[in-house]
DOKETI-6716 format. One record per residue (C-alpha): residue number from 1; residue in three letters; x, y, z. Coordinates in Angstrom, 3 decimals. Layout:
{resi->NUM, resn->ALA, east->X, north->Y, up->Z}
...
END
This chain:
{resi->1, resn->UNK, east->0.000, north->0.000, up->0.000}
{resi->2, resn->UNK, east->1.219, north->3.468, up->-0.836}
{resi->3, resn->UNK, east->0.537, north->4.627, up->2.494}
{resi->4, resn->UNK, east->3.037, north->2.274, up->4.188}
{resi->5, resn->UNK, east->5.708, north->3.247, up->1.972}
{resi->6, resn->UNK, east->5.752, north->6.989, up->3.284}
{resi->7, resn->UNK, east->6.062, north->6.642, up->7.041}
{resi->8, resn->UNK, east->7.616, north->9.648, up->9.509}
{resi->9, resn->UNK, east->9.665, north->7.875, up->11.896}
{resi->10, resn->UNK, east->10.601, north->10.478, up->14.262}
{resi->11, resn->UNK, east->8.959, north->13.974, up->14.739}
{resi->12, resn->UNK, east->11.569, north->17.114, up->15.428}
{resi->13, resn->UNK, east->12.464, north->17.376, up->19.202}
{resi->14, resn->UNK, east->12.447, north->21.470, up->20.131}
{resi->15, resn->UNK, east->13.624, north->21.940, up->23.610}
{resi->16, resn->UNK, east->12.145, north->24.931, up->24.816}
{resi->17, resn->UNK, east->11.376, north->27.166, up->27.614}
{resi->18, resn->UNK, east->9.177, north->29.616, up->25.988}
{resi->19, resn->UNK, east->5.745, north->29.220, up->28.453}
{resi->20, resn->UNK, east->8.064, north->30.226, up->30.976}
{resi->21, resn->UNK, east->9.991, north->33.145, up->29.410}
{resi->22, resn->UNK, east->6.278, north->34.523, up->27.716}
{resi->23, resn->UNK, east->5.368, north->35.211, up->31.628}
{resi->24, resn->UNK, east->9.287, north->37.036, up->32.300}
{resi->25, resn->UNK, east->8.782, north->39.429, up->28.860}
{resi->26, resn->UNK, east->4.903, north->40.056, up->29.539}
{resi->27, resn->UNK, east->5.891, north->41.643, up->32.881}
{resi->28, resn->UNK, east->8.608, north->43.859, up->31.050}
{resi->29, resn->UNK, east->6.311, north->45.131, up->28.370}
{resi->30, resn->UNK, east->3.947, north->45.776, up->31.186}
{resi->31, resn->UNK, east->5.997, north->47.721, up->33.250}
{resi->32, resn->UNK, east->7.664, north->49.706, up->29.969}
{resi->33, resn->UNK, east->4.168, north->50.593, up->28.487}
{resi->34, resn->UNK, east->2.969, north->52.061, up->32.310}
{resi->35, resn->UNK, east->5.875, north->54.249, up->32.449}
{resi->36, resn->UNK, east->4.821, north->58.240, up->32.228}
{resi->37, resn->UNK, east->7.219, north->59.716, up->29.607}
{resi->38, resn->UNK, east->8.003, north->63.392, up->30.209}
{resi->39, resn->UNK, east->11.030, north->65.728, up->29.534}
{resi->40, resn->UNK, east->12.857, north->63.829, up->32.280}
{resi->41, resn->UNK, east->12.032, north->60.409, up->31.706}
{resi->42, resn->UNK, east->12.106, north->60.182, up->28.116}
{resi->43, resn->UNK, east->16.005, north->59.392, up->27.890}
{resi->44, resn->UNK, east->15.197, north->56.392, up->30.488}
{resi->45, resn->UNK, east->11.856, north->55.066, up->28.128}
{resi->46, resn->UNK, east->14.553, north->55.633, up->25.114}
{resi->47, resn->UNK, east->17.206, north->53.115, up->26.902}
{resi->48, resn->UNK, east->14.052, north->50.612, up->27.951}
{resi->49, resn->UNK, east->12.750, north->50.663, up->24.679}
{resi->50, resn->UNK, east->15.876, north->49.817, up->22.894}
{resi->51, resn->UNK, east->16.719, north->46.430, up->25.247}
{resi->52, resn->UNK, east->13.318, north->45.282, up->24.564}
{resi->53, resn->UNK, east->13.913, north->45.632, up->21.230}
{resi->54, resn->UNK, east->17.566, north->44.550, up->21.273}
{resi->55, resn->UNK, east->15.853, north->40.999, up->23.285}
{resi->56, resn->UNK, east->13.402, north->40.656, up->20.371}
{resi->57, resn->UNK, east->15.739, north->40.649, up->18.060}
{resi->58, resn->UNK, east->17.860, north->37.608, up->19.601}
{resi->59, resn->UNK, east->14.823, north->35.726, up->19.832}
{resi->60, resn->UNK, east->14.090, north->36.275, up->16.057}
{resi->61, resn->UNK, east->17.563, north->35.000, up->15.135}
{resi->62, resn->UNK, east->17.183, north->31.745, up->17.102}
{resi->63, resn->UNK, east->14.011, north->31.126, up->15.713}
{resi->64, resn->UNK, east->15.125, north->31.415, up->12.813}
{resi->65, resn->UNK, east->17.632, north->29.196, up->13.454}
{resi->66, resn->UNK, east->14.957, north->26.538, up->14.784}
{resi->67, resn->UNK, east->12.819, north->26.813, up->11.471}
{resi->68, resn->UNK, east->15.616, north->25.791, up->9.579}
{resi->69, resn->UNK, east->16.980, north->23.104, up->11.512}
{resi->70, resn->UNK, east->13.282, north->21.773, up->11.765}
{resi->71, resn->UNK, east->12.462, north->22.248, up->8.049}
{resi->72, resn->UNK, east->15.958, north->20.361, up->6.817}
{resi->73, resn->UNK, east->15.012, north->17.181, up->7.437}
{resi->74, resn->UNK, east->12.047, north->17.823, up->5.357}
{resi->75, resn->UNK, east->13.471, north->19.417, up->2.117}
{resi->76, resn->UNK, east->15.613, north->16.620, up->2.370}
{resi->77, resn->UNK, east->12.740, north->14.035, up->2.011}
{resi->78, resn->UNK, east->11.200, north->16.205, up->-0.350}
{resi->79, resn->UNK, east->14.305, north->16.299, up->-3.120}
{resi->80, resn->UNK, east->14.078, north->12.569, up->-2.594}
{resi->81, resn->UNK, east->10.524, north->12.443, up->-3.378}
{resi->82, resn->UNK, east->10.842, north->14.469, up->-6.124}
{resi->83, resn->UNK, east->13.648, north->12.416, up->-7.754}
{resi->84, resn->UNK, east->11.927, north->9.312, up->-7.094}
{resi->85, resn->UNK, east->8.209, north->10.137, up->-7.386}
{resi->86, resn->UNK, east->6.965, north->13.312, up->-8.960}
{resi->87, resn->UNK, east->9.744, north->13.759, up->-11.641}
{resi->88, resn->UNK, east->8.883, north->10.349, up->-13.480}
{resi->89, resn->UNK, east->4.716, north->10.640, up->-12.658}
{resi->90, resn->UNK, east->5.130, north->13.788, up->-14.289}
{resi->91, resn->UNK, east->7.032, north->13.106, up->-17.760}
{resi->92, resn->UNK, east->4.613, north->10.663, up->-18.262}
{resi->93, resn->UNK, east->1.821, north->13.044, up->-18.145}
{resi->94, resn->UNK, east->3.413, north->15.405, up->-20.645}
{resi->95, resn->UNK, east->4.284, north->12.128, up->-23.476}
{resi->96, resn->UNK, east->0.809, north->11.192, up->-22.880}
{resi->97, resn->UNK, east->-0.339, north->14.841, up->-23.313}
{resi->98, resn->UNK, east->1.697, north->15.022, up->-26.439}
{resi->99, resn->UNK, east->0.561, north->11.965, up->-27.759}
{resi->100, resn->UNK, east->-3.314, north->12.796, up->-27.117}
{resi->101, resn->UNK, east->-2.863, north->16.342, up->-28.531}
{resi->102, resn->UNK, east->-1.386, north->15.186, up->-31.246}
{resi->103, resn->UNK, east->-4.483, north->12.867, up->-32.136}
{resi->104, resn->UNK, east->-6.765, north->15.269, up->-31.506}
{resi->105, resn->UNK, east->-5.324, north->17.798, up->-33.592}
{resi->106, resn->UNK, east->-5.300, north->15.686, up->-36.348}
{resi->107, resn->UNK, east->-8.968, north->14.758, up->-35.694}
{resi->108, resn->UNK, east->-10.024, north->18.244, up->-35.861}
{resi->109, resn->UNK, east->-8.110, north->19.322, up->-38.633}
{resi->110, resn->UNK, east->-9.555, north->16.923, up->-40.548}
{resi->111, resn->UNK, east->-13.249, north->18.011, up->-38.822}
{resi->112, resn->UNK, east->-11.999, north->21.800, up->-40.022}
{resi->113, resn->UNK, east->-11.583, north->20.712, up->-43.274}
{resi->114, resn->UNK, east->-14.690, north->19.124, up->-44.147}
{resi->115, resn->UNK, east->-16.704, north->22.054, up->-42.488}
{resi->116, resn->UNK, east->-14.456, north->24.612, up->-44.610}
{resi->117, resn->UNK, east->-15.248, north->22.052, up->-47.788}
{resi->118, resn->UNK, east->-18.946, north->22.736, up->-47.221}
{resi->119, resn->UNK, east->-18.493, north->26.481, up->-46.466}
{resi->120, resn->UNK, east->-16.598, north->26.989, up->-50.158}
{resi->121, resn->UNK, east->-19.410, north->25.082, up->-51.867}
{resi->122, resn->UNK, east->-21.969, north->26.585, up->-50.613}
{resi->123, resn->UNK, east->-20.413, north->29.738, up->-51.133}
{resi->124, resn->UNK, east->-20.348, north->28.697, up->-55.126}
{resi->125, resn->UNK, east->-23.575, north->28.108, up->-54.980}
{resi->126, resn->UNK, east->-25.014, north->31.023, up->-54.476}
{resi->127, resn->UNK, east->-22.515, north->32.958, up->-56.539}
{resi->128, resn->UNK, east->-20.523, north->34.978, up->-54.008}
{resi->129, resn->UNK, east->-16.994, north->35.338, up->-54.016}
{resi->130, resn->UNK, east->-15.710, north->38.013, up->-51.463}
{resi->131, resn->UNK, east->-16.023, north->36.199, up->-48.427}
{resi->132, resn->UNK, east->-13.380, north->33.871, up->-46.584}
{resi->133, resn->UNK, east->-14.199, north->30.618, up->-44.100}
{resi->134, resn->UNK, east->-12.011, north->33.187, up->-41.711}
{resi->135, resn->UNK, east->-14.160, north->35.825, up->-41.660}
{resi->136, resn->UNK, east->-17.483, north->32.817, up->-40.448}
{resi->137, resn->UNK, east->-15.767, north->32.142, up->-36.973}
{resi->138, resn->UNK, east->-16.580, north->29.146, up->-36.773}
{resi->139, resn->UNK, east->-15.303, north->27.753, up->-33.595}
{resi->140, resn->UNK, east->-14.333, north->23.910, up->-34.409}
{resi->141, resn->UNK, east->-14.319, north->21.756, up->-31.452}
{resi->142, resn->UNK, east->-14.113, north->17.684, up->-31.091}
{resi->143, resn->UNK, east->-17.299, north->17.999, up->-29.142}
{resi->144, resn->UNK, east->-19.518, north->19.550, up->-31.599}
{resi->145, resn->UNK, east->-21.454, north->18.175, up->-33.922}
{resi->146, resn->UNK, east->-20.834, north->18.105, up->-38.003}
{resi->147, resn->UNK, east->-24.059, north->19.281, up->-38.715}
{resi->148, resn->UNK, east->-23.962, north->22.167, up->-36.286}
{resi->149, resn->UNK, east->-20.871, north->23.217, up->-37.487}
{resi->150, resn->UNK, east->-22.467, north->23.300, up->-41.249}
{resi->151, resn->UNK, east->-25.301, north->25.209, up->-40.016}
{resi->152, resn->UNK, east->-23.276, north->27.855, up->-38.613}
{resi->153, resn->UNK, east->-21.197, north->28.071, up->-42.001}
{resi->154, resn->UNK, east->-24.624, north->28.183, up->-43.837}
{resi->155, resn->UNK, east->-26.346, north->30.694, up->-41.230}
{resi->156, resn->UNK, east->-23.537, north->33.102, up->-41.693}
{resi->157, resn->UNK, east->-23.545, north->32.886, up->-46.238}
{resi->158, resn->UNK, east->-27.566, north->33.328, up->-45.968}
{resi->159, resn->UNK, east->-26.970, north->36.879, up->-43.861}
{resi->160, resn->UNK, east->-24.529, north->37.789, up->-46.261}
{resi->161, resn->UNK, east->-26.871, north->36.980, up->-48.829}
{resi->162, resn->UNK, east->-29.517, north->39.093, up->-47.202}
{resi->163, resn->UNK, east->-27.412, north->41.921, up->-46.791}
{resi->164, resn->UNK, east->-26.701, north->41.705, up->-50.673}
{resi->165, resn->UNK, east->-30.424, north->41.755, up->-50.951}
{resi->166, resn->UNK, east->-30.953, north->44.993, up->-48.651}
{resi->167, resn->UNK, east->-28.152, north->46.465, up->-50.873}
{resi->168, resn->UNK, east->-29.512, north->46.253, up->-54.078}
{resi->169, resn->UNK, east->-32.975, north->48.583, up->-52.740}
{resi->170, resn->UNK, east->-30.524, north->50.990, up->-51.781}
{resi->171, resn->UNK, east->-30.307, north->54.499, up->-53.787}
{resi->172, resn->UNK, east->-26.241, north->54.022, up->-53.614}
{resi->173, resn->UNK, east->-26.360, north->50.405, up->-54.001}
{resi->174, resn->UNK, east->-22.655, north->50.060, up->-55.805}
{resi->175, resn->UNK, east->-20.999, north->52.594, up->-53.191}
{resi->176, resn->UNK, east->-22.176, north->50.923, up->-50.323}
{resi->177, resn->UNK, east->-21.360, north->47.208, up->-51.384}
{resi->178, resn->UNK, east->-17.799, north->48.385, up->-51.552}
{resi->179, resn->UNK, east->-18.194, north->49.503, up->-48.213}
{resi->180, resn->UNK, east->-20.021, north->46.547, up->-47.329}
{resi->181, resn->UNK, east->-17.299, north->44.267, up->-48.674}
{resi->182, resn->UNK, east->-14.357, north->45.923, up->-46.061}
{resi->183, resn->UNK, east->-16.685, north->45.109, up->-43.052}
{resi->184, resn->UNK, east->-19.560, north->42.840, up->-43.878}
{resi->185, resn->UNK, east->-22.031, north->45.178, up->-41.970}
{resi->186, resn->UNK, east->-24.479, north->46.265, up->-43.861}
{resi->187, resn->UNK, east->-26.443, north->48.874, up->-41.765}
{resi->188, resn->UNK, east->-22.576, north->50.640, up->-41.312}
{resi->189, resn->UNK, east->-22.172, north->50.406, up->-45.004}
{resi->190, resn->UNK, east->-25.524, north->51.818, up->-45.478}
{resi->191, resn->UNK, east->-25.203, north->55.034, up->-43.202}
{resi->192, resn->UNK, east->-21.847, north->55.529, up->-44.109}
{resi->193, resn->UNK, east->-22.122, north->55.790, up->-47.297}
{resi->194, resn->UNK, east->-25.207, north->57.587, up->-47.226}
{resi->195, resn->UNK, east->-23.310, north->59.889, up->-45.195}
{resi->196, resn->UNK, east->-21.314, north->61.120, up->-47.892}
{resi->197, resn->UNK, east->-23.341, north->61.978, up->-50.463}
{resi->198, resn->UNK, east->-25.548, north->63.628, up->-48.073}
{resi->199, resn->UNK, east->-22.083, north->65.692, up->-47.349}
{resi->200, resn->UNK, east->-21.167, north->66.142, up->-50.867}
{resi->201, resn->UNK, east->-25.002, north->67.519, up->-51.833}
{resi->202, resn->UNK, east->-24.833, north->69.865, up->-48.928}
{resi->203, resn->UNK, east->-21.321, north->70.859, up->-50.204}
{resi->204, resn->UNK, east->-22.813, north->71.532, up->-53.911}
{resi->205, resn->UNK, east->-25.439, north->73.504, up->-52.239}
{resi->206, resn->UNK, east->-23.481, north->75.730, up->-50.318}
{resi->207, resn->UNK, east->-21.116, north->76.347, up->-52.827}
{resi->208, resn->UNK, east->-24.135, north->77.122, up->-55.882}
{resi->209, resn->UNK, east->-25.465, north->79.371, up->-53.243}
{resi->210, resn->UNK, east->-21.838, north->81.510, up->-52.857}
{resi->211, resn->UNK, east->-22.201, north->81.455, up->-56.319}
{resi->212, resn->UNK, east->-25.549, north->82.715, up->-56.552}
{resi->213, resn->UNK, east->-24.776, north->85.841, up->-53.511}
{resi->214, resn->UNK, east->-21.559, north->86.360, up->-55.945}
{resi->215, resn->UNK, east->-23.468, north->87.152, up->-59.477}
{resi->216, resn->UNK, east->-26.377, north->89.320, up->-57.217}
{resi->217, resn->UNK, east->-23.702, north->91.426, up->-55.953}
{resi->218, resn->UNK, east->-22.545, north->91.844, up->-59.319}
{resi->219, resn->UNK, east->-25.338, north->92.522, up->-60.682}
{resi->220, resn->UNK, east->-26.310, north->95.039, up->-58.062}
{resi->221, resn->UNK, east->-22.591, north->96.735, up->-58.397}
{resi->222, resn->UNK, east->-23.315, north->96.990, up->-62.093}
{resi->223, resn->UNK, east->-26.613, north->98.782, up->-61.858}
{resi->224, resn->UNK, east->-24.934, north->101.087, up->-58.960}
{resi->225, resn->UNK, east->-22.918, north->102.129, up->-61.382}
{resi->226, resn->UNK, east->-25.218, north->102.457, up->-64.481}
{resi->227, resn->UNK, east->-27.612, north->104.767, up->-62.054}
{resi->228, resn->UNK, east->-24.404, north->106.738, up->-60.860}
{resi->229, resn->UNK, east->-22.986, north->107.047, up->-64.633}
{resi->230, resn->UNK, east->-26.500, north->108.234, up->-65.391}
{resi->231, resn->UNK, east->-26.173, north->110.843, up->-62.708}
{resi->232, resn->UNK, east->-22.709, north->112.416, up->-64.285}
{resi->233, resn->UNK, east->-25.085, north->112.838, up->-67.679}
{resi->234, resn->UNK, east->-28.073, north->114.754, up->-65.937}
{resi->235, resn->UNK, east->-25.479, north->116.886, up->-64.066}
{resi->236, resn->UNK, east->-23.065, north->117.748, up->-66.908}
{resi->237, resn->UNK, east->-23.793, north->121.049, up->-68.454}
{resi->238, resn->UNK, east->-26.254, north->120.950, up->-71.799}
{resi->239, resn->UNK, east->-24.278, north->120.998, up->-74.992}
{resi->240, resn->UNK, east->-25.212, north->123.838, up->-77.277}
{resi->241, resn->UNK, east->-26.568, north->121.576, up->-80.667}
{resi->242, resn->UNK, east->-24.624, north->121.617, up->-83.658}
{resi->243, resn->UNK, east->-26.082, north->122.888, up->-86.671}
{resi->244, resn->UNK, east->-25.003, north->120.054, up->-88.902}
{resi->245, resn->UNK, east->-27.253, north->117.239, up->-88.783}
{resi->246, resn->UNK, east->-26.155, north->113.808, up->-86.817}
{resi->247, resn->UNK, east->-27.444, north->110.966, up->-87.133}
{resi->248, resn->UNK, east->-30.431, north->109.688, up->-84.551}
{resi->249, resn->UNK, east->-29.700, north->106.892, up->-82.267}
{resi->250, resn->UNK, east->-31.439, north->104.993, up->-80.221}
{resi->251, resn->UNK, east->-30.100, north->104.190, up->-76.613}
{resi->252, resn->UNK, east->-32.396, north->101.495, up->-74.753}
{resi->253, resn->UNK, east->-31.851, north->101.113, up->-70.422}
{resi->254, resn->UNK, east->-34.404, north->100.898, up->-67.351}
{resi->255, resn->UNK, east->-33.853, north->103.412, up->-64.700}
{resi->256, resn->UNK, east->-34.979, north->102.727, up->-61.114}
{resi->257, resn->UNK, east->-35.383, north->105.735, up->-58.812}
{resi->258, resn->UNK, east->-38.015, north->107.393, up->-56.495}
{resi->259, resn->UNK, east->-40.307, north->109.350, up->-58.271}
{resi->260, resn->UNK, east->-39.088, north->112.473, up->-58.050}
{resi->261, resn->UNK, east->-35.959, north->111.544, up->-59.342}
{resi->262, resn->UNK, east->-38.017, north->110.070, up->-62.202}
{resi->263, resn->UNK, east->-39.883, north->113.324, up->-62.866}
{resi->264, resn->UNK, east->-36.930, north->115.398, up->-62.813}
{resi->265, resn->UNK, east->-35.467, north->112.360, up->-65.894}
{resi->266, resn->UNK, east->-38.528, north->113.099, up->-67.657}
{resi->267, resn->UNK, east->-38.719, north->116.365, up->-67.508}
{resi->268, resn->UNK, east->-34.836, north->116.894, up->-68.284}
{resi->269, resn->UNK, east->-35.429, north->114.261, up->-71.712}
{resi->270, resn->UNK, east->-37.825, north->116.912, up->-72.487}
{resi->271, resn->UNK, east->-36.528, north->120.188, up->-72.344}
{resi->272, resn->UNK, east->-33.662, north->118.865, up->-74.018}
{resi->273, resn->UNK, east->-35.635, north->117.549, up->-76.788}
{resi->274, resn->UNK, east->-35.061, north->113.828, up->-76.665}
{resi->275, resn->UNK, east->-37.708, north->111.369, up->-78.076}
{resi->276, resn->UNK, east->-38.472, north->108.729, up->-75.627}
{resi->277, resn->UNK, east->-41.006, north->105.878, up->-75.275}
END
């Protein structure tokens, strides 16, 4: 029987006195700690204090001292059990490990395989050819079953398939399956995308509308300057009219001014005999 073969024939003897010297150092912390320290005292607590601690001390190296000589005897045994015991339980574990892993491995490689088989044809099948058995996740384990495996491969082409559906409704549809290709998700691909030509619309906008404020003030610094042009010719002295005869032109323009301004327009075309309409 294995427990005959470990037996401790002798326990470590520890002579010791310490019931009797717990009752000598008790009575010397009690009289230390009762002592009143003041200006005069406090060299005397000082002195006190430092043999108490000076007596702990020894008994912490002799302890010491104990532990190990108690303890040797042990690690001793325990080098012996190691060589003779442990050492050779253990390298069998690890070959058997090795050889079990190595079994396994092979068993679910060749699980892998068939699962990734199925994945690729399936994948065929319904004509798609951007996606990898990587990118499934399919977590292949000795324990689980072929045809849950296969399902999961199948679950995950029939969402992509979906997706490809929801796509092809969409207003950007050939943007957003590029998007939808980096990531495979489609409501990302969807907004992002979306996104951006909402941007780039808003962009067009904004800049038609600069364009727009541009051409009005233009416009309005052109007709400033028509109406003040205008203004030079009503104000610039009246030519005395040549005798000779000139030709008769005809000079078309709007005017816009209050209507006094206008009256005073009509009234100078008239007095200096222009025709007007």
């Amino acid at each position: 029987m294995i427990k005959d073969l470990i037996e401790v024939k002798q326990l470590p003897v520890i002579e010791e006195q310490l019931r009797s010297v717990s009752i000598v150092i008790e009575e010397r912390v009690k009289n230390a700690t009762n002592l009143v320290c003041t200006e005069e005292s406090v060299k005397t607590i000082k002195e006190i204090r430092a043999e108490l601690n000076k007596d702990y001390k020894e008994f912490e190296t002799k302890r010491k001292l104990v532990k190990e000589q108690v303890l040797k005897p042990y690690n001793d045994f325990e080098n012996v059990y190691k060589e003779c015991i442990s050492d050779k339980f253990r390298n069998a574990d690890l070959i058997l490990k090795g050889k079990i892993d190595n079994i396994e491995n092979e068993l679910k490689a060749k699980k892998e395989q068939e699962v990734k088989d199925y994945f690729e044809e399936y994948k065929t099948a319904n004509n798609i050819d951007f996606i990898t058995y990587g990118q499934a996740r399919i977590n292949v384990t000795l324990s689980a079953s072929m045809k849950s495996l296969k399902e999961q491969a199948k679950q995950f082409i029939d969402k992509v398939m979906d997706d490809l559906k929801l796509i092809e409704t969409q207003e950007y549809k050939t943007e957003i399956l590029v998007e939808y290709k980096q990531t495979l998700n489609v409501s990302q691909a969807i907004t992002s995308v979306t996104n951006r030509f909402k941007a780039i619309e808003e962009e067009k906008k904004r800049k038609e509308q600069k364009v727009i404020h541009i051409e009005m003030n233009e416009n309005h610094e052109i007709t400033q300057k028509s109406y003040e042009q205008l203004e030079n010719v009503f104000n610039k002295p009246l030519e005395q009219p040549k005798e000779e005869n000139e030709e008769i032109l005809t000079l078309k323009f709007t005017v816009r001014g209050t209507r006094t301004k206008l009256r005073e327009l009509k009234q100078f075309l008239e007095s200096g005999g222009y025709d007007y309409e």
